[in-house]
The first five atom37 places (N, CA, C, CB, O) and aatype in JSON, in Angstrom:
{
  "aatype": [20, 20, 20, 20, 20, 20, 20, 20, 20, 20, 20, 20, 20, 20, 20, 20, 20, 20, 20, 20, 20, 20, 20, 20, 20, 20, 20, 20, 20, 20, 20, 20, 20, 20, 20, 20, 20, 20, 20, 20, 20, 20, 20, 20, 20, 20, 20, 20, 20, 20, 20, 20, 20, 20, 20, 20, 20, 20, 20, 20, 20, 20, 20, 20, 20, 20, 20, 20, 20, 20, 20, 20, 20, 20, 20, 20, 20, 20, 20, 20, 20, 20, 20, 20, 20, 20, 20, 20, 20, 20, 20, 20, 20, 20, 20, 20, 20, 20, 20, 20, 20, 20, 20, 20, 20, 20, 20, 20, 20, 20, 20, 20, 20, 20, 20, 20, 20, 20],
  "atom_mask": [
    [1, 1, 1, 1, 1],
    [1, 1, 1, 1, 1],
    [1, 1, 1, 1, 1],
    [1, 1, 1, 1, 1],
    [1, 1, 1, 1, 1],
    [1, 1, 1, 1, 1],
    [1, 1, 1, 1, 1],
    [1, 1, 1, 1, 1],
    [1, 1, 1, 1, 1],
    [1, 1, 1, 1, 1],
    [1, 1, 1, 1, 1],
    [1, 1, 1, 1, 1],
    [1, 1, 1, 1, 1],
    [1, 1, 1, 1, 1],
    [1, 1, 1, 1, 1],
    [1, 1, 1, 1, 1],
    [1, 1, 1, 1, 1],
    [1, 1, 1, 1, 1],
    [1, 1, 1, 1, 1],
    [1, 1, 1, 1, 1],
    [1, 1, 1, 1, 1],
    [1, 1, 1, 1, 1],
    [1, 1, 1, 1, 1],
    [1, 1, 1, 1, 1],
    [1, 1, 1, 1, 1],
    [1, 1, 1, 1, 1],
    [1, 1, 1, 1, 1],
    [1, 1, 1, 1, 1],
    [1, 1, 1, 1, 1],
    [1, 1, 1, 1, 1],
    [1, 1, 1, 1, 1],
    [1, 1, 1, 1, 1],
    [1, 1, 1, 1, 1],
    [1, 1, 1, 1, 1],
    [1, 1, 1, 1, 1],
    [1, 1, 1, 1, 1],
    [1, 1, 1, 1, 1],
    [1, 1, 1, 1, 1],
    [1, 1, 1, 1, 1],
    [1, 1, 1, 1, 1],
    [1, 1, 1, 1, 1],
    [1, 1, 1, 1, 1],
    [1, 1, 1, 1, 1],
    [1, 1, 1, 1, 1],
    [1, 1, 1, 1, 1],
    [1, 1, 1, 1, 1],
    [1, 1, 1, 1, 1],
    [1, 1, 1, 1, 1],
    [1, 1, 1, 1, 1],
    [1, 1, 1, 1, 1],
    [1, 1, 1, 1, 1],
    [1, 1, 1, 1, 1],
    [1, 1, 1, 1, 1],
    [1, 1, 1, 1, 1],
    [1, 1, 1, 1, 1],
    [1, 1, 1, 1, 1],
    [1, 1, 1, 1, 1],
    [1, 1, 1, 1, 1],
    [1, 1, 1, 1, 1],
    [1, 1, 1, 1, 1],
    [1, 1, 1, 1, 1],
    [1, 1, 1, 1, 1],
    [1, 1, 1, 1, 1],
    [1, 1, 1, 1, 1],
    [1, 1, 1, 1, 1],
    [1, 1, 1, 1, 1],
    [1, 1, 1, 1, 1],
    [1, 1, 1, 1, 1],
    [1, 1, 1, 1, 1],
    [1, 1, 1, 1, 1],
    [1, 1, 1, 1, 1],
    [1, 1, 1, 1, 1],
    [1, 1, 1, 1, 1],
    [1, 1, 1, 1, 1],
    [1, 1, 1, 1, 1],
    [1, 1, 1, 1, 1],
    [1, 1, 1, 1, 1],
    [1, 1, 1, 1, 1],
    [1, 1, 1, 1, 1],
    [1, 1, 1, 1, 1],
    [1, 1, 1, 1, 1],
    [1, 1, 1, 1, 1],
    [1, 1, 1, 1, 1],
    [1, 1, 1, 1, 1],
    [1, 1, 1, 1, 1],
    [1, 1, 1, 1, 1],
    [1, 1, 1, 1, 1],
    [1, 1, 1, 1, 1],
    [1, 1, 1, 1, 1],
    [1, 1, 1, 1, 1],
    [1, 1, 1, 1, 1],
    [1, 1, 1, 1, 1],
    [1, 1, 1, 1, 1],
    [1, 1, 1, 1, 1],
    [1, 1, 1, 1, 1],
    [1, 1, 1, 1, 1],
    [1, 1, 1, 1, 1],
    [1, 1, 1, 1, 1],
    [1, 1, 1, 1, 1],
    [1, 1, 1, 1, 1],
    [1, 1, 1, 1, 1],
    [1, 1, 1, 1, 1],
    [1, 1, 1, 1, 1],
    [1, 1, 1, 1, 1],
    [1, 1, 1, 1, 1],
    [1, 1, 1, 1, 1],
    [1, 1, 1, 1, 1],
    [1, 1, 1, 1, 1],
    [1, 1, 1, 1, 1],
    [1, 1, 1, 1, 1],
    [1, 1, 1, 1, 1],
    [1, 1, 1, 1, 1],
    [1, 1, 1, 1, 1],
    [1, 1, 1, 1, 1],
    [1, 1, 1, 1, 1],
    [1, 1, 1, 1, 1],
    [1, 1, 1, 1, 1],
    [1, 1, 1, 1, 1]
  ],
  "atom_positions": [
    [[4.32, 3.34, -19.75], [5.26, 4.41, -19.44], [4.55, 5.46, -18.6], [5.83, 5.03, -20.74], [3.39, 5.86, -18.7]],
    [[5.49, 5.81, -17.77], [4.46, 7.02, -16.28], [5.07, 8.39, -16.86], [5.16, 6.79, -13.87], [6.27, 8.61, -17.03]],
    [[3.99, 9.3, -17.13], [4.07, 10.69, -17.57], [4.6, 11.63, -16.52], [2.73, 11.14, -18.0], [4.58, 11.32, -15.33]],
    [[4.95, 12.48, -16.83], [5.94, 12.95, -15.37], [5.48, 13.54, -14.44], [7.0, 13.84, -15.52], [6.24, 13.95, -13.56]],
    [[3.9, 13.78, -14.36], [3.49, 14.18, -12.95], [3.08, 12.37, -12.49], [1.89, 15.61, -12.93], [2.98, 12.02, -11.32]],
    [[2.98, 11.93, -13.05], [2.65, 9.99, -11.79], [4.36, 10.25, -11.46], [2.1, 7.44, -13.13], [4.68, 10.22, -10.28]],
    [[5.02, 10.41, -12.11], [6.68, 9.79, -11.43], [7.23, 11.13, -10.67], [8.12, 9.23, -12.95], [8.3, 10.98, -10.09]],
    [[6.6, 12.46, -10.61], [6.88, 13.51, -9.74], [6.16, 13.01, -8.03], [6.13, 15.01, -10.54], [6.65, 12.83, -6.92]],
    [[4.91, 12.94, -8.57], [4.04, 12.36, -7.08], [4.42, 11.01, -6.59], [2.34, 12.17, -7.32], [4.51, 11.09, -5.36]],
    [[4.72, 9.61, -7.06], [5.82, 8.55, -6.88], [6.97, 9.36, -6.03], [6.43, 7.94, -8.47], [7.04, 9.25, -4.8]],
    [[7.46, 9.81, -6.46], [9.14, 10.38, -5.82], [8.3, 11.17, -4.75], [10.47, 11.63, -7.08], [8.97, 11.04, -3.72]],
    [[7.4, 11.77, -4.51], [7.06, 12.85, -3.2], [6.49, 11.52, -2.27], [5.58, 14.44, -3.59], [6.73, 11.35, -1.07]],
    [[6.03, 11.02, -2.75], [5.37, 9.98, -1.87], [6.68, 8.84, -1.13], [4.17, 9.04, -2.99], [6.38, 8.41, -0.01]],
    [[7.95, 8.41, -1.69], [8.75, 7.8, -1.56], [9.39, 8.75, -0.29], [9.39, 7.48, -2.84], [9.32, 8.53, 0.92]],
    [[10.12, 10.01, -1.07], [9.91, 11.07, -0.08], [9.39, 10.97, 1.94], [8.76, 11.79, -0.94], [9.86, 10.91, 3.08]],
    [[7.87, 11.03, 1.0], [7.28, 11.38, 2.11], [7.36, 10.18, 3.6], [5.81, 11.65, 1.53], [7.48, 10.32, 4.82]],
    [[7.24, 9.07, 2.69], [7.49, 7.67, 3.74], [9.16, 7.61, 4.24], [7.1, 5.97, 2.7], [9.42, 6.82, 5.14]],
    [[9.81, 8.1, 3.9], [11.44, 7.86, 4.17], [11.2, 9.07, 5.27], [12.85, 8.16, 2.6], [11.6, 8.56, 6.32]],
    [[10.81, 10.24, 5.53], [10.51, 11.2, 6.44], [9.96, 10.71, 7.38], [9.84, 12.14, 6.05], [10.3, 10.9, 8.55]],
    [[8.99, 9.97, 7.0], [8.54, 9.28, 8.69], [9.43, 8.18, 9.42], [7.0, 8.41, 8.6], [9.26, 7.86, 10.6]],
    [[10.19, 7.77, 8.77], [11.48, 6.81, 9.19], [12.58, 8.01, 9.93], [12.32, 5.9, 7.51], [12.82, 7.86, 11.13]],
    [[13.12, 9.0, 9.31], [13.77, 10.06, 9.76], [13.72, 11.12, 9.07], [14.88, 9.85, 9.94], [13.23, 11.28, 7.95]],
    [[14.44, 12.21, 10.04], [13.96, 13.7, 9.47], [15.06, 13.74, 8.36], [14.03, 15.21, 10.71], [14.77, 14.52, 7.46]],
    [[16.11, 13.15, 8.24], [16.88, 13.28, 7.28], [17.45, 11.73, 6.79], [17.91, 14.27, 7.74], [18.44, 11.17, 7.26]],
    [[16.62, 11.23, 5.79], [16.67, 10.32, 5.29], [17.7, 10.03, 4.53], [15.82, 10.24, 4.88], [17.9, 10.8, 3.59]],
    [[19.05, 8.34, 4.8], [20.32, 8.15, 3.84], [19.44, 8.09, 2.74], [21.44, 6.77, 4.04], [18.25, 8.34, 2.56]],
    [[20.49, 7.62, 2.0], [20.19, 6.74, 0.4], [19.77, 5.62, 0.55], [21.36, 6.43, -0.57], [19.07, 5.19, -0.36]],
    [[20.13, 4.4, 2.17], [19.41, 3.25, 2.1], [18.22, 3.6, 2.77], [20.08, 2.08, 2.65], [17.38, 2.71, 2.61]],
    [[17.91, 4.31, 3.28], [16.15, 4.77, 3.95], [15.79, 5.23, 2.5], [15.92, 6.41, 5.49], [14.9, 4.51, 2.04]],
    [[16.09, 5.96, 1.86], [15.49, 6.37, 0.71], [14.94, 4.55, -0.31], [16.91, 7.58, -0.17], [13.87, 4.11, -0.73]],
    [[15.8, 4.23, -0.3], [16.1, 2.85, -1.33], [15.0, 2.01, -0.53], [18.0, 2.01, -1.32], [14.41, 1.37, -1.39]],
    [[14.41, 1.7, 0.82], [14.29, 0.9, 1.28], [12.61, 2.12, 1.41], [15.53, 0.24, 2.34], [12.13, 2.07, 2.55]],
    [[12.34, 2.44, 1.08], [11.12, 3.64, 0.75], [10.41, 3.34, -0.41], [11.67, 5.17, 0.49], [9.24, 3.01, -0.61]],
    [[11.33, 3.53, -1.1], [11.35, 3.05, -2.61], [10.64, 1.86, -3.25], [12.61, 2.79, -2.9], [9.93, 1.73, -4.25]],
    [[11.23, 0.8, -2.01], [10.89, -0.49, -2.6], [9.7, -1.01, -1.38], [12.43, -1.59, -2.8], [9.54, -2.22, -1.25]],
    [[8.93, -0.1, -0.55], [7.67, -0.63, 0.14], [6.83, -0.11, -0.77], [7.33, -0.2, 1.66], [5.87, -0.79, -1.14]],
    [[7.06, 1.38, -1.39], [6.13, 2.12, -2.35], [5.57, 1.06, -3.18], [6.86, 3.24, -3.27], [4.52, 0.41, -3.19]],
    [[6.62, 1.13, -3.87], [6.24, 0.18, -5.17], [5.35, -1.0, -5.1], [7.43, -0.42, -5.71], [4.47, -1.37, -5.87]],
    [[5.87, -1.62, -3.73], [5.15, -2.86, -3.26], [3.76, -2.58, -2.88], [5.85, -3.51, -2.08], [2.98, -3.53, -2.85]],
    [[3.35, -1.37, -2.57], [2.46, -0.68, -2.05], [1.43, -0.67, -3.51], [3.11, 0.78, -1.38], [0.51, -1.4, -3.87]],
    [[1.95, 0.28, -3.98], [1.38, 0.29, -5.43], [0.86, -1.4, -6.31], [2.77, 1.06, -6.34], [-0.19, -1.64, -6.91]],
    [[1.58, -1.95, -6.16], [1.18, -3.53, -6.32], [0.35, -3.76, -6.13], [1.6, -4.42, -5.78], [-0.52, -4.0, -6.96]],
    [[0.24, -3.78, -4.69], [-1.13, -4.41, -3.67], [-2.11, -3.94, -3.85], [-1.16, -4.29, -2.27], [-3.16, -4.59, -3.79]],
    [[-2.02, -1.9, -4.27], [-3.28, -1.33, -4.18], [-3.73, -2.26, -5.98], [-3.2, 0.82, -3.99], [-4.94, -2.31, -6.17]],
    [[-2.95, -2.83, -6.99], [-3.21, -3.0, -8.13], [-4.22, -4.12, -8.03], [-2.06, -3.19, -8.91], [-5.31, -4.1, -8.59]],
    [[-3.64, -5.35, -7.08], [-4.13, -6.02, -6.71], [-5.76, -6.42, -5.89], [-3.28, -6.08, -6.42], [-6.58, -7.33, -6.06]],
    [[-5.7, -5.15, -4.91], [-6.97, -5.18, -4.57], [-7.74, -4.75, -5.51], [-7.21, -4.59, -3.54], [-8.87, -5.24, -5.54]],
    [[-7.32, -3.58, -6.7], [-8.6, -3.15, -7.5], [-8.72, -4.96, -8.25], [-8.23, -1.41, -8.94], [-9.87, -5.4, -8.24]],
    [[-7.74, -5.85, -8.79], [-8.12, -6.88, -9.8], [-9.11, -7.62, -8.51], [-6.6, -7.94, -10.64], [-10.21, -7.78, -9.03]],
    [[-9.15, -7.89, -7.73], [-10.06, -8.26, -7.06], [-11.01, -8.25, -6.64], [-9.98, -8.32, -6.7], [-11.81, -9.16, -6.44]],
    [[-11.05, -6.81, -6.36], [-12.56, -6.15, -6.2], [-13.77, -6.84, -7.67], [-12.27, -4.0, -6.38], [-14.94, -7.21, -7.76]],
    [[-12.71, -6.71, -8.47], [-13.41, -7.2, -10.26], [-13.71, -8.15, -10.04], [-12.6, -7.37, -11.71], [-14.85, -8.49, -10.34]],
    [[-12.94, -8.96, -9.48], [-12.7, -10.72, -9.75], [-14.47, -10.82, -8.61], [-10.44, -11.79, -8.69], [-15.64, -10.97, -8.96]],
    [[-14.08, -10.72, -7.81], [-15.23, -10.59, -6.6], [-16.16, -10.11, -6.57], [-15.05, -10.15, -5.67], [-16.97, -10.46, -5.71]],
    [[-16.59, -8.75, -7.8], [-17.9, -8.57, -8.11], [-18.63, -8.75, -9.38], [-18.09, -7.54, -7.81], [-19.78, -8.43, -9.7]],
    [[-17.52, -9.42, -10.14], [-18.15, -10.04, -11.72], [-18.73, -11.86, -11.41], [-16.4, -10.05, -13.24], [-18.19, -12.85, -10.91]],
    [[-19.84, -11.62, -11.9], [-20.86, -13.04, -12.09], [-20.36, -14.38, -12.4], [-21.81, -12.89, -13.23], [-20.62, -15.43, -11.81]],
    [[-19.57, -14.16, -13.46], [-18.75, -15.34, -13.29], [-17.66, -15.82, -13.13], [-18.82, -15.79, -13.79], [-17.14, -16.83, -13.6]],
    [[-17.05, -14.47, -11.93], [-15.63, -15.54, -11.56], [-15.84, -15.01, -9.65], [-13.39, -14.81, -12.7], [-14.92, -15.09, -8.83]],
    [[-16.72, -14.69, -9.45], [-16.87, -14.63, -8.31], [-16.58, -15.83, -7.02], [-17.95, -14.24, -8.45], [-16.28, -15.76, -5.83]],
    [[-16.76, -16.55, -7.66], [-17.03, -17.95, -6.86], [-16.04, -19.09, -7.42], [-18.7, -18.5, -7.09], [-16.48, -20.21, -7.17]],
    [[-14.99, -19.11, -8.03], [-13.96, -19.63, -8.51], [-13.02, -19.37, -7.41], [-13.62, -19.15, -9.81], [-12.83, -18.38, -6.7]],
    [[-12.45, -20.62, -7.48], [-10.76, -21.09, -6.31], [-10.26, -19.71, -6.83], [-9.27, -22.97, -6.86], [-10.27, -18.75, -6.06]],
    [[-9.89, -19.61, -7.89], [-8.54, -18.9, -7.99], [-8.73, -17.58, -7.25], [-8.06, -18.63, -9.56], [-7.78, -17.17, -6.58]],
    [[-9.99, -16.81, -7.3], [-10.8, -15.91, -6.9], [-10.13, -15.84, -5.35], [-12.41, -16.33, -7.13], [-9.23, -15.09, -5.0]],
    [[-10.74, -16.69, -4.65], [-10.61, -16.99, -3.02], [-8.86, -17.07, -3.15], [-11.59, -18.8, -2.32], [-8.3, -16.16, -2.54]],
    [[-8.12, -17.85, -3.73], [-6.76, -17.88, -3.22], [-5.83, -15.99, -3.57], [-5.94, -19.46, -4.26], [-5.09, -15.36, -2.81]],
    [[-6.32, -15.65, -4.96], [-5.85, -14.06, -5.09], [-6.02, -13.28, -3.69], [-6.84, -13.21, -6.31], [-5.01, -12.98, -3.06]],
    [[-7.36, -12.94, -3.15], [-7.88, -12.37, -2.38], [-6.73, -13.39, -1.22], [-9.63, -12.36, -2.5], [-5.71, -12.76, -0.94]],
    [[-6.79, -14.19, -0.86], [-5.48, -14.75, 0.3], [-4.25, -14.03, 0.09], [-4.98, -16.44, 0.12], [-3.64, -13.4, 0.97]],
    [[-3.86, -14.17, -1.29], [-2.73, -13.56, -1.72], [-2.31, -12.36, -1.36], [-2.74, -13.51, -2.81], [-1.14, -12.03, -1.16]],
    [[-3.6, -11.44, -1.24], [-3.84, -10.14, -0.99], [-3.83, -9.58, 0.66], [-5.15, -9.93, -1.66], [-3.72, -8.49, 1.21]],
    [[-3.97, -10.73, 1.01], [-4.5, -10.49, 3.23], [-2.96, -10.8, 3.25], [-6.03, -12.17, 4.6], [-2.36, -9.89, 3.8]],
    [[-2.12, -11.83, 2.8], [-0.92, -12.92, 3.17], [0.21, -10.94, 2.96], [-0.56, -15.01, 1.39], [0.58, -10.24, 3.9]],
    [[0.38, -10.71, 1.86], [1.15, -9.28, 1.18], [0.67, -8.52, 2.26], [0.65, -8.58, -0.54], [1.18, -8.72, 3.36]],
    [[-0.21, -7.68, 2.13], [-0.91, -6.61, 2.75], [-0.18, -7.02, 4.42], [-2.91, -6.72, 2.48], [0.59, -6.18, 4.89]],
    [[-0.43, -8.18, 5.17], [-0.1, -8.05, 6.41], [1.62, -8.62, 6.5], [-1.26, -8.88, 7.29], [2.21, -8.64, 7.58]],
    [[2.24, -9.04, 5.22], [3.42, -8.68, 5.26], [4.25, -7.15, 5.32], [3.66, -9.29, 4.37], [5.11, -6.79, 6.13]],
    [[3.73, -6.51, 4.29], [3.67, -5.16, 3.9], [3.75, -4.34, 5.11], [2.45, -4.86, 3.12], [4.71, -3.7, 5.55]],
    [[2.37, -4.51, 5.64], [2.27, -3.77, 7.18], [3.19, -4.18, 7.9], [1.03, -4.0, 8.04], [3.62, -3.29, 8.63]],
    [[3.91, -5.53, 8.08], [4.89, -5.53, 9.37], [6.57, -4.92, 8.93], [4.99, -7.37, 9.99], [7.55, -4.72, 9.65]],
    [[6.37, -4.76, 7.5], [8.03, -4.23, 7.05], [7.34, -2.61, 7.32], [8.85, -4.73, 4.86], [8.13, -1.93, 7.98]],
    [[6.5, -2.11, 7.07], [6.25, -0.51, 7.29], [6.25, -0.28, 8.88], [4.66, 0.05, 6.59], [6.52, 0.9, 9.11]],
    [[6.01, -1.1, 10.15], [5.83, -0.78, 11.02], [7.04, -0.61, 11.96], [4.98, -1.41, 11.25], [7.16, 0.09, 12.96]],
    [[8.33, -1.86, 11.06], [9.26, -1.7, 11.65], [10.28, -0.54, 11.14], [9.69, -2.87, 11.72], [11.16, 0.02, 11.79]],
    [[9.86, -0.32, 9.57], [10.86, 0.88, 8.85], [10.28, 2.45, 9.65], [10.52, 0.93, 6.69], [11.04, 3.24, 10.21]],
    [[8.85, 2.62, 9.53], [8.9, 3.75, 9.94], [7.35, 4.01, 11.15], [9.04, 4.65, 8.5], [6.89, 5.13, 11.41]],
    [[6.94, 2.97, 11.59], [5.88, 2.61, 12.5], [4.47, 3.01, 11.85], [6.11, 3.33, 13.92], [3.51, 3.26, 12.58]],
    [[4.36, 3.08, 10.52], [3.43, 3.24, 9.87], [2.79, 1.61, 9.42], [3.91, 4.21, 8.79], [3.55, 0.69, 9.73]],
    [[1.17, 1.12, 8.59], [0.69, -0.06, 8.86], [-0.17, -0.12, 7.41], [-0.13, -0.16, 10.39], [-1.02, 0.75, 7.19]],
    [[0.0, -0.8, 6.79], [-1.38, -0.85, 5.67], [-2.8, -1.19, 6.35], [-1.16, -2.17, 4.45], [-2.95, -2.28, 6.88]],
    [[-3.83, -0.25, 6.32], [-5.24, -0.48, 6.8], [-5.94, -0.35, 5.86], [-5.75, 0.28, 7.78], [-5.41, 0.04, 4.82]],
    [[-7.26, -0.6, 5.89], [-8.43, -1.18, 5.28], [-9.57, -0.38, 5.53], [-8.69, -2.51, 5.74], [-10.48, -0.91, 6.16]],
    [[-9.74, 1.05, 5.08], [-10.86, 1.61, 5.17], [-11.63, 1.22, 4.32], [-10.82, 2.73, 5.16], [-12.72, 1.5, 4.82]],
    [[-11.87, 0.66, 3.19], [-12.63, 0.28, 2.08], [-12.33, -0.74, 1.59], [-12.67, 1.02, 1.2], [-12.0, -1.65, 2.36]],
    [[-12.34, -0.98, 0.17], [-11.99, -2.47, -0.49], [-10.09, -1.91, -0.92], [-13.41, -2.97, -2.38], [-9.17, -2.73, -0.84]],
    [[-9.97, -1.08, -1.17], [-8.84, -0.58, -1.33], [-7.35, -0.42, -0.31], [-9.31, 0.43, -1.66], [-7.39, 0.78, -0.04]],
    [[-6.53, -0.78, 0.14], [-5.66, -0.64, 1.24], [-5.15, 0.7, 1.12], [-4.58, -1.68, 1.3], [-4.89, 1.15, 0.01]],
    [[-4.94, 1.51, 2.37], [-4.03, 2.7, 2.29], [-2.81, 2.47, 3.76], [-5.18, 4.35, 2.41], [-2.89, 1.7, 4.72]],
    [[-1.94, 3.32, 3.47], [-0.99, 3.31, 4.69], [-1.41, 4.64, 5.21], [0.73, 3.18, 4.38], [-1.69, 5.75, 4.76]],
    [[-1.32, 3.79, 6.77], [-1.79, 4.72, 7.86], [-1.46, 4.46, 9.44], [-3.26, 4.75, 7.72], [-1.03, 3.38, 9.86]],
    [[-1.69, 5.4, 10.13], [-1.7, 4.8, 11.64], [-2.92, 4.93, 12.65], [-0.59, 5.46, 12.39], [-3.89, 5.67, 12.5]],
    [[-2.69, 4.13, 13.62], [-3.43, 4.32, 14.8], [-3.54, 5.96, 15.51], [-2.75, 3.31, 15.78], [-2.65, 6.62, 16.07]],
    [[-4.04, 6.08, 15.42], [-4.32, 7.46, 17.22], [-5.03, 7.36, 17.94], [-4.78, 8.94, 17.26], [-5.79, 6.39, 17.93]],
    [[-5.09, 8.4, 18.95], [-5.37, 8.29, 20.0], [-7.28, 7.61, 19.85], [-4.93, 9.78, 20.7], [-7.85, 7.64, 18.76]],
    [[-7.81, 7.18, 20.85], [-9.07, 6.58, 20.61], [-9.43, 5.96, 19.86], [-9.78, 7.08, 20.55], [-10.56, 5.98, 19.37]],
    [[-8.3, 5.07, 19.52], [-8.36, 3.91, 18.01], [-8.94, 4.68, 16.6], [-9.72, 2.37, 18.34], [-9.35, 3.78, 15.86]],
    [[-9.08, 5.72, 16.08], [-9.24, 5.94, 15.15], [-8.11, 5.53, 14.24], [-9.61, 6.98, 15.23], [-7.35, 4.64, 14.61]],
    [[-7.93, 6.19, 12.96], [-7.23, 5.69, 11.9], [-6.36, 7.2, 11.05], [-8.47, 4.79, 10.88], [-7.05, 8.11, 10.58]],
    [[-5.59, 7.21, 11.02], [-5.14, 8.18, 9.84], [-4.51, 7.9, 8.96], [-4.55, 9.08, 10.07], [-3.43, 7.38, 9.23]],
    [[-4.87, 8.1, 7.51], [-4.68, 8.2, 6.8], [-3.42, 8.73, 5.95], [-5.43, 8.41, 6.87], [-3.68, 9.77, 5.34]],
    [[-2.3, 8.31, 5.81], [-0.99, 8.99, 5.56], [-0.7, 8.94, 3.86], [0.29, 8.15, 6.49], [0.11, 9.73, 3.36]],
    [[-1.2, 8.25, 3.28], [-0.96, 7.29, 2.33], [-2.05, 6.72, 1.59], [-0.32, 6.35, 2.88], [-2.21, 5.51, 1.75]],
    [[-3.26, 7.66, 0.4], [-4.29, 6.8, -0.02], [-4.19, 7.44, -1.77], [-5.97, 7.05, 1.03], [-5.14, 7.18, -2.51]],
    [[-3.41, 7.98, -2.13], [-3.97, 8.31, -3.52], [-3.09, 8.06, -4.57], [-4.37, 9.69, -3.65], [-2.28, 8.75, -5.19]],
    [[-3.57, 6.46, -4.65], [-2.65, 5.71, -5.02], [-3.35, 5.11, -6.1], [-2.09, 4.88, -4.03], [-3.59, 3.91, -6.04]],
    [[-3.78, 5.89, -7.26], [-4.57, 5.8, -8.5], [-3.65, 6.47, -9.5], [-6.06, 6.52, -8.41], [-4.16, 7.09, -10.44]],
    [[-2.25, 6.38, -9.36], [-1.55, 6.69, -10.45], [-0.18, 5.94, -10.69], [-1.37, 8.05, -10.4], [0.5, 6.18, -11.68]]
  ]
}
């Protein structure tokens, strides 16, 4: 069960991605916000079980190991192509962790989207 500041910051963050789609977001931009978040939140769940899976001794080197982590590139660059067309935003890879973000100018990276530990 999410205590009501995770489901206050959830809703600002849902929010916040439906704003970059438009300045005045319907109920299906909202709804369709809603459900990359969440998916978002998934993935980031996912990369932390992996990071585990990938730095504990003995499951490092196990199939299932290698196919999760696929699981994780296959989502993640699905993810990124539904965010790029909803609101031209991209899941990137500054660390072992994914955040949503974009390109700028001189190929750097920004960061729109990383605090996703709740």
């Amino acid at each position: 069960m999410q205590d009501k500041n995770t489901t206050q910051l959830r809703q600002y963050d849902l929010e916040k991605l439906a704003h970059f789609a438009s300045k005045e977001p319907t109920d299906q931009e909202m709804a369709m916000a809603k459900r990359l978040m969440n998916s978002f939140y998934r993935l980031c769940r996912l990369a932390e079980r992996n990071l585990y899976l990938a730095t504990e001794e003995h499951t490092c080197n196990l199939k299932s190991t290698a196919a999760s982590e696929r699981r994780e590139m296959a989502w993640a660059d699905k993810l990124s192509a539904e965010l790029k067309s909803f609101c031209g935003l991209e899941i990137v890879y500054l660390s072992w962790c994914p955040s949503i973000g974009r390109t700028v100018e001189h190929g750097g990276i920004k960061q729109d989207f990383h605090a996703w530990m709740y």
